[in-house]
N, CA, C and O of each residue as an XYZ file, in Angstrom:
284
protein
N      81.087    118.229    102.015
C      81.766    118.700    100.826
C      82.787    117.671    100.334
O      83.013    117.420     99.150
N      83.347    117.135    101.348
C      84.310    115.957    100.645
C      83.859    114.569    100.165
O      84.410    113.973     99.238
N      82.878    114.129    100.825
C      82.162    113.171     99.877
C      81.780    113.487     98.792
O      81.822    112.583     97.958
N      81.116    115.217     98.196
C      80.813    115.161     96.788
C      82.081    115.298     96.028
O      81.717    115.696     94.922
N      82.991    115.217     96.025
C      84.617    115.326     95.602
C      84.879    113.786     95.299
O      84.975    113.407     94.131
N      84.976    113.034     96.214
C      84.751    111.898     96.217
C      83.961    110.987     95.101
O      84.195    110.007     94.394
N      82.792    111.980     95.389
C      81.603    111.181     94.559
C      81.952    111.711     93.097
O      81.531    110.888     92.284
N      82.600    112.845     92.442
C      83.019    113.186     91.311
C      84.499    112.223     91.078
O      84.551    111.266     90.306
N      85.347    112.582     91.696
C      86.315    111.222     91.870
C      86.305    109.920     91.147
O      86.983    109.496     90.212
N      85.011    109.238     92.093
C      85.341    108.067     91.647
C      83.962    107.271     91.340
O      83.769    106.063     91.202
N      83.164    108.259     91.287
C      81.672    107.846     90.895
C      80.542    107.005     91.960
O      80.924    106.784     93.109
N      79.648    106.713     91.684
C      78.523    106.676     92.580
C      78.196    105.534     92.939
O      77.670    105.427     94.047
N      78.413    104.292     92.087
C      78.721    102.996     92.733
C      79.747    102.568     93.709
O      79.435    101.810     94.627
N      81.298    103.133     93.522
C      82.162    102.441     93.961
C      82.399    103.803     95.490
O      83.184    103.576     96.410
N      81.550    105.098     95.415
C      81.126    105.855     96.580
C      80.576    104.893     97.382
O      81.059    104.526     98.453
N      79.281    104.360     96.735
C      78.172    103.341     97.835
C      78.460    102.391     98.279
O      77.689    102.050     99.175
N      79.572    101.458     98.016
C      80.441    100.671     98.394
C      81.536    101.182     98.924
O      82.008    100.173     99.448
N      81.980    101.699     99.065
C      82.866    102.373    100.040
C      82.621    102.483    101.461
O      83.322    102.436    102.472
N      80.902    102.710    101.098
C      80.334    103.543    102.364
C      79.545    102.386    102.913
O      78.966    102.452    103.998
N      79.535    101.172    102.026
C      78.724     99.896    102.974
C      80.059     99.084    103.871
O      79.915     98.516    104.953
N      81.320     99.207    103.118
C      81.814     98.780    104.138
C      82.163     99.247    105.170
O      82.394     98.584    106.182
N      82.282    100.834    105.041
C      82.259    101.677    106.122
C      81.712    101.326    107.223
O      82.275    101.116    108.297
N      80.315    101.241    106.905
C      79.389    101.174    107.815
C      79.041     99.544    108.119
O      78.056     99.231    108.788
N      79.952     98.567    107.556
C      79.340     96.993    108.022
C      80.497     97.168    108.938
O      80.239     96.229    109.691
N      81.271     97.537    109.281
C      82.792     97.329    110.410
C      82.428     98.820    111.567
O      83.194     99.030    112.507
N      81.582     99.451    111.397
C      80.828    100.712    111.996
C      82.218    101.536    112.672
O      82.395    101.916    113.829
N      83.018    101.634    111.588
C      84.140    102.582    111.534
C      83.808    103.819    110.634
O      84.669    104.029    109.780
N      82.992    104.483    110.638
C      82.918    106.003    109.683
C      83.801    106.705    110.054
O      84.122    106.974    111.211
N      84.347    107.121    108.876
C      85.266    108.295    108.734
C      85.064    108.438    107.356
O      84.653    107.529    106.636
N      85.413    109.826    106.892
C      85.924    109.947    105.652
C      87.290    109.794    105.179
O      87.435    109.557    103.980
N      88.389    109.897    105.976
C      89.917    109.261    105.508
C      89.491    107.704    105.743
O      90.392    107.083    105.179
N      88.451    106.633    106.363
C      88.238    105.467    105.787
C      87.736    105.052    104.432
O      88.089    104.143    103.682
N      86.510    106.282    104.303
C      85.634    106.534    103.068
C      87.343    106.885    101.871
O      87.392    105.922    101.106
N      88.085    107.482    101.686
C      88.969    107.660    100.569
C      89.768    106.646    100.878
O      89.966    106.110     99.788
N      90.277    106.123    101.583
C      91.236    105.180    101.754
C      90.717    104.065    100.567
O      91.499    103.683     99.695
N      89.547    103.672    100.627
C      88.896    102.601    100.671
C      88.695    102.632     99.223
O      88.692    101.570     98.600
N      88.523    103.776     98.618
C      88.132    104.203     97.237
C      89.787    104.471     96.553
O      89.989    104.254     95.358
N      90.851    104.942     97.443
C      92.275    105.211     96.920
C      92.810    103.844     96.642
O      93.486    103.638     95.634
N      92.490    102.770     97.628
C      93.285    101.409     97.169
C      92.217    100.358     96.694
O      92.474     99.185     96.965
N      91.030    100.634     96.006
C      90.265     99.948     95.331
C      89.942     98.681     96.256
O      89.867     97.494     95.937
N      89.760     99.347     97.595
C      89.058     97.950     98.598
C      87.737     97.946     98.433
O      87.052     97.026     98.882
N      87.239     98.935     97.794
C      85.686     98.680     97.468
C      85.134     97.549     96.341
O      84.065     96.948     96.238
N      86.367     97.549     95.555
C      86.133     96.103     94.670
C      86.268     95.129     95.288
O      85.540     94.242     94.841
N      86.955     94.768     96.274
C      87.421     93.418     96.908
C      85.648     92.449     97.605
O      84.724     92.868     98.303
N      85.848     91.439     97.120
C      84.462     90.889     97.825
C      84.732     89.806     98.790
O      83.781     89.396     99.455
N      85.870     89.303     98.951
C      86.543     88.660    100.280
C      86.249     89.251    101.473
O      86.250     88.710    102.578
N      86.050     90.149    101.261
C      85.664     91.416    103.051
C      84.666     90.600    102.791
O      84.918     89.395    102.820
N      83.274     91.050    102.472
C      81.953     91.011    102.574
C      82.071     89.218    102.750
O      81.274     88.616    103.470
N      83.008     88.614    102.101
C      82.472     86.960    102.808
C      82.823     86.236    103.816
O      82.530     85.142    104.296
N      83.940     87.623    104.152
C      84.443     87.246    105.616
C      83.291     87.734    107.010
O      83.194     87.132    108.080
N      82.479     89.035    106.574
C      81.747     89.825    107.512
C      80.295     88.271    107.359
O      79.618     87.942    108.333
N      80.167     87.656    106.074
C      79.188     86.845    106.372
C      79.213     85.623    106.987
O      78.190     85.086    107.413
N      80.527     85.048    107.080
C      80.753     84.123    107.744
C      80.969     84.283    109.686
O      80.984     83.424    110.567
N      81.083     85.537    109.719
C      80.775     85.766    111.297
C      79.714     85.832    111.579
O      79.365     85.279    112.622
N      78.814     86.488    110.825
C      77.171     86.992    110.980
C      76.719     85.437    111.818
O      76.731     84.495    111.025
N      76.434     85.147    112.893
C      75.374     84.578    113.310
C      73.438     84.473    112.484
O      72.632     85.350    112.172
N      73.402     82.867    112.414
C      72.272     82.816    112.260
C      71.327     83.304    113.509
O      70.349     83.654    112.849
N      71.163     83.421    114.129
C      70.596     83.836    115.650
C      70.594     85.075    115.776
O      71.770     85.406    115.630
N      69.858     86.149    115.997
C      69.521     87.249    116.093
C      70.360     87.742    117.622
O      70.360     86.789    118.401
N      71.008     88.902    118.166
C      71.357     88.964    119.135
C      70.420     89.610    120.550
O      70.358     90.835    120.443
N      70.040     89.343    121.212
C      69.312     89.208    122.104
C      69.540     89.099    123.657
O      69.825     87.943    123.969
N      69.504     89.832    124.549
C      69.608     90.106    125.683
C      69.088     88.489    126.705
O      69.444     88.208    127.849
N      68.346     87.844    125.958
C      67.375     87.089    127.033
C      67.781     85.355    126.025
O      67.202     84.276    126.150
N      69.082     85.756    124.998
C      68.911     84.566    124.278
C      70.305     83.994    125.053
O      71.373     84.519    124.736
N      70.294     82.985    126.007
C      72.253     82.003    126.089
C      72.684     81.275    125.252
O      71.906     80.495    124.702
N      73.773     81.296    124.968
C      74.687     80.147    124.318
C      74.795     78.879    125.156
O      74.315     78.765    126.284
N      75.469     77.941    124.502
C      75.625     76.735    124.947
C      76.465     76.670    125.867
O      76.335     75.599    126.459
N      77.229     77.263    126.260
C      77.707     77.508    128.047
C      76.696     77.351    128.940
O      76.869     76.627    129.921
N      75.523     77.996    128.729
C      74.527     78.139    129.804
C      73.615     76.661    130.234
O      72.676     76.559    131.025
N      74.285     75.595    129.390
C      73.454     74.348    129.317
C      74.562     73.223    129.774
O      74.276     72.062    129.482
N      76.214     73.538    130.695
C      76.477     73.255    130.746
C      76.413     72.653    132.452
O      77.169     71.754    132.818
């Protein structure tokens, strides 16, 4: 019920962005979900180029070592 409040609020784009950054930092909540939409961090695109600059090219993998392991 409080996401459709939300979603009347502040509409259906800046809902779905709300809820991707939610879910790229895998913090769900809904006081993250309004926070996020109350101080217009869903416009900000500095997050998203900070989350891409950590992203590894390399897939994560149980059976894959880093360069420690070649030392």
């Amino acid at each position: 019920m409080g996401l459709i409040q939300l979603h009347k609020a502040h509409g259906s784009k800046r809902l779905d962005q709300a809820c991707k950054r939610v879910l790229d930092i895998e913090a769900v909540s809904y006081m993250r979900i309004k926070n996020i939409l109350e101080n217009n961090m869903d416009k900000s695109f500095l997050f998203y180029q900070d989350l891409e600059k950590d992203k590894s090219h390399i897939p994560e993998h149980e059976n894959i070592r880093g360069a420690s392991a070649y030392k």
